[in-house]
N, C-alpha and C positions, 0 to 999 in steps of 0.2 A: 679141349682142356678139361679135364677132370680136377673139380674139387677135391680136396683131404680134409680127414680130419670128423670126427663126431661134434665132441665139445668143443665150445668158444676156447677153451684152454688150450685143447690140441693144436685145433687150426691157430693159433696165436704163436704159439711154438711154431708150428711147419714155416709161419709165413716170417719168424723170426731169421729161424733156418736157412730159409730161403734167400730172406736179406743180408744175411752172413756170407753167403754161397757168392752173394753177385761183390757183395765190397771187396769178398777176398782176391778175387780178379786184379781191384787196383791196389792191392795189398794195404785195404782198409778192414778194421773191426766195427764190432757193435759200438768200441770206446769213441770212434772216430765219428758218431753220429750226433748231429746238433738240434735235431728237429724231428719229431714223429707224428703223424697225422695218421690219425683212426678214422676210418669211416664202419660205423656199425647200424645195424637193424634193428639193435634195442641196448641202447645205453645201461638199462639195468645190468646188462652182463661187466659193467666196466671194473667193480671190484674184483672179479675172478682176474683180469686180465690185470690190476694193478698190482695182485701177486705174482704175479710171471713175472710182469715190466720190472718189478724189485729186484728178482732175480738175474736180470738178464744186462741192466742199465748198473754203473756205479755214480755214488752223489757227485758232481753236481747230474742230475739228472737229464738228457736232453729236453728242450721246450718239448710239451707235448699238446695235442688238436684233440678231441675228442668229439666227433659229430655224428647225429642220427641221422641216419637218412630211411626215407621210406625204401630203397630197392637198391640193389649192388648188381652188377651183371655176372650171367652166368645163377644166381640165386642164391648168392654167397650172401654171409650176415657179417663178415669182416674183410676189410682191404686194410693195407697200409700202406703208406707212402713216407720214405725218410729223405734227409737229407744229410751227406757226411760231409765232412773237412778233414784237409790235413793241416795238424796242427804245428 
């Protein structure tokens, strides 16, 4: 597996993308997400990333996790993990 992406921005987008890619299968959106869980390597990047999440989430906002961790696998400095419903 090959990482993407330079900036925390990028890869935030790809990994957005990505979870677009997999909801659309069960003919879910971004809208149909309840719950977002960040795992990052340095929390300082979390305002770049709360301009994406604006962009990409409408209010009410999904609950969101934001947690530092010292190591992600592979040497990534972002994972995410959601959760969706149908409503």
């Amino acid at each position: 597996m090959e990482l993407c992406g330079e900036t925390i921005e990028e890869k935030f987008e790809i990994a957005l993308s990505n979870v677009n890619k997999i909801l659309a299968e069960t003919d879910l959106t971004l809208n149909d997400i309840i719950r977002v869980q960040l795992y990052m390597t340095n929390l300082n990047e979390l305002p770049s990333i709360n301009t994406i999440y604006g962009n990409h989430f409408k209010h009410p906002y999904p609950t969101r996790t934001a947690i530092e961790v010292s190591a992600l696998p592979l040497g990534a400095n972002l994972e995410i993990d959601v959760i969706a419903t149908r409503n």
